[in-house]
C-alpha positions in Angstrom: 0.0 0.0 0.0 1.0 3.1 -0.8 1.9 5.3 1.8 0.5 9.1 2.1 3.3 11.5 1.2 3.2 15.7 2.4 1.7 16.9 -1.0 0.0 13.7 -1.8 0.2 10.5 -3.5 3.2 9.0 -5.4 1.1 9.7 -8.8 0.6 13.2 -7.5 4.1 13.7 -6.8 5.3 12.4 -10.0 3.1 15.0 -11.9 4.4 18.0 -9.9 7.7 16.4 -10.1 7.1 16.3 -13.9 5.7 19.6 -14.2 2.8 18.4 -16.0 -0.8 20.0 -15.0 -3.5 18.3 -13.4 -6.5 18.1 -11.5 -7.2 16.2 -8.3 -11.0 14.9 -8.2 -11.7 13.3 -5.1 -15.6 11.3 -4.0 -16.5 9.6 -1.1 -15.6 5.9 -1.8 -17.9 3.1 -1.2 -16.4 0.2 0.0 -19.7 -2.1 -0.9 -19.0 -0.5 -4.8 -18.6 -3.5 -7.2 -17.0 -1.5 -9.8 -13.9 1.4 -8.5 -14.2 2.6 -12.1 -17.9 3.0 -12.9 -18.6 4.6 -9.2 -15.8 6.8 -9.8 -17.4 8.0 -12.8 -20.3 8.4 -11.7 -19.5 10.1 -8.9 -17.2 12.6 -10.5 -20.4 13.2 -13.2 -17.5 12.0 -16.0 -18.4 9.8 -19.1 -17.3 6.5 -18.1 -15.1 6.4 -21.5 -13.2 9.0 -20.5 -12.0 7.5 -16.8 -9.5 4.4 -17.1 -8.3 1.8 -14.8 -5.2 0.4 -14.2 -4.8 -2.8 -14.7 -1.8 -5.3 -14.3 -1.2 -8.2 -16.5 1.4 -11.5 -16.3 2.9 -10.9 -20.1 5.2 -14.2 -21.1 6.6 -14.1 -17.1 6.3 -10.4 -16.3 4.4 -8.0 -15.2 2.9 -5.2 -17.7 0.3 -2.2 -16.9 -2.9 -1.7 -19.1 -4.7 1.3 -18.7 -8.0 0.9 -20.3 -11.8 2.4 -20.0 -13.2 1.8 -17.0 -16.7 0.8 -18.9 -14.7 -1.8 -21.2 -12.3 -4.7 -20.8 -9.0 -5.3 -21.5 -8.1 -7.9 -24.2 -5.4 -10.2 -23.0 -4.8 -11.4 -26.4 -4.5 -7.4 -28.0 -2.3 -6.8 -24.8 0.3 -9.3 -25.7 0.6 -8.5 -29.3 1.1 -4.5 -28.4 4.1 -6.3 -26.2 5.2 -8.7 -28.6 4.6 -11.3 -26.6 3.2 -14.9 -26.8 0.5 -14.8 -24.0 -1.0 -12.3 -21.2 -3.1 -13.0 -18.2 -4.1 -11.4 -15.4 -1.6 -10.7 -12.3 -2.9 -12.1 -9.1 -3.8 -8.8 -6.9 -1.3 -9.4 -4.4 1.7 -9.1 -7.0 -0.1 -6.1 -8.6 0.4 -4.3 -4.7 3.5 -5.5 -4.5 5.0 -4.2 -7.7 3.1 -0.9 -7.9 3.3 0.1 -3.8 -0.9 0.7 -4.2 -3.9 -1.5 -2.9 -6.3 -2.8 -5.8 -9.1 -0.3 -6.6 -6.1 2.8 -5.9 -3.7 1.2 -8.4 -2.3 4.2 -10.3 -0.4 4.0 -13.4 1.7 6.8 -12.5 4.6 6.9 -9.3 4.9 2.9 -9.3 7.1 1.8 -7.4 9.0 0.6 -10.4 8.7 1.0 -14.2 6.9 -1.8 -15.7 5.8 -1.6 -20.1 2.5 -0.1 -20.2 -0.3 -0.1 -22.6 -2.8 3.2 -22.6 -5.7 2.1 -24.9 -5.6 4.0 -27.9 -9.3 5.9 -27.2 -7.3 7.4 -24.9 -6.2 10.2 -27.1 -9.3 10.8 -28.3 -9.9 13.5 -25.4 -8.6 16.4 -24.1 -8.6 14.7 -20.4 -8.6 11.8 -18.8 -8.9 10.4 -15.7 -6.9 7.7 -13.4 -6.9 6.7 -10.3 -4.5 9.1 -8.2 -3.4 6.3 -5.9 -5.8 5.8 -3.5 -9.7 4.9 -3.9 -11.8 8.0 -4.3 -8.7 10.0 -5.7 -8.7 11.0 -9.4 -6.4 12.7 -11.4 -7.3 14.5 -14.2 -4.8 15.2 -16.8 -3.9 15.2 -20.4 -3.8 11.7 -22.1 -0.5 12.7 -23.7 1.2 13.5 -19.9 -0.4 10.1 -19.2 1.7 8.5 -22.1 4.9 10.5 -21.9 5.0 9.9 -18.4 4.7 6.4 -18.3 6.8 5.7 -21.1 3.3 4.1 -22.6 2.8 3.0 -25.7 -0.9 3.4 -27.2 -2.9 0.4 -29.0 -6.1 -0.6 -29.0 -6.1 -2.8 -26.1 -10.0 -2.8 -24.9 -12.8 -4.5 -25.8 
């Protein structure tokens, strides 16, 4: 878990670190909520297109981020072939904490504890913002989808279904 930092989260940190602008949105989680993304949306009054999850995948023996819509879900078999790789599943939740330094449902793709290859779904860049979880649940950032790309040394494809 990641822990709280004077002047916010690790994502928030890289951002100011970075220089890059953004927006902190915060709601009042609900731990009973059976989707992070889809209550985050709807309580932040955003299309649910336009707010993305991060999600961590086993690709051919290591980890990999996709960051996708929160209304759609990731294809495995898209994901590997953006990474050149054989085969993708899902990481089990407890190596997702472990690698990124955030509790599922607060997982953000930015201020990991270590750089893993990431995949922003290409409908990303079809806005002016996004959104993504800020590190912890009920924290949003808002911020450009390019910032969200340069700063995670992402590559785009069209990794949602």
């Amino acid at each position: 878990m990641a822990r709280r930092q004077p002047g916010g989260t690790p994502a928030m940190l890289a951002l100011t670190r970075a220089g890059a602008p953004f927006v902190v949105r915060e709601y009042d989680h609900d731990p009973r909520a059976a989707s992070f993304g889809l209550e985050a949306a709807q309580a932040l009054d955003v299309a649910p297109d336009r707010v993305f999850k991060t999600l961590l995948a086993d690709v051919d023996g290591g980890l990999a981020v996709a960051v996708v819509p929160v209304d759609r879900q990731l294809d495995l078999k898209a994901l590997a072939r953006s990474l050149g790789a054989r085969r993708a599943s899902m990481a089990a939740p407890a190596d997702a904490e472990r690698s990124t330094g955030y509790v599922v449902g607060g997982i953000s793709p930015l201020g990991q504890k270590r750089t893993l290859p990431t995949v922003v779904d290409a409908t990303a860049l079809g806005f002016e913002t996004v959104l993504v979880s800020g590190g912890r649940r009920g924290l949003d950032l808002e911020l450009s989808p390019q910032d969200l790309v340069a700063l995670t040394s992402a590559t785009t494809a069209d990794i949602a279904r």
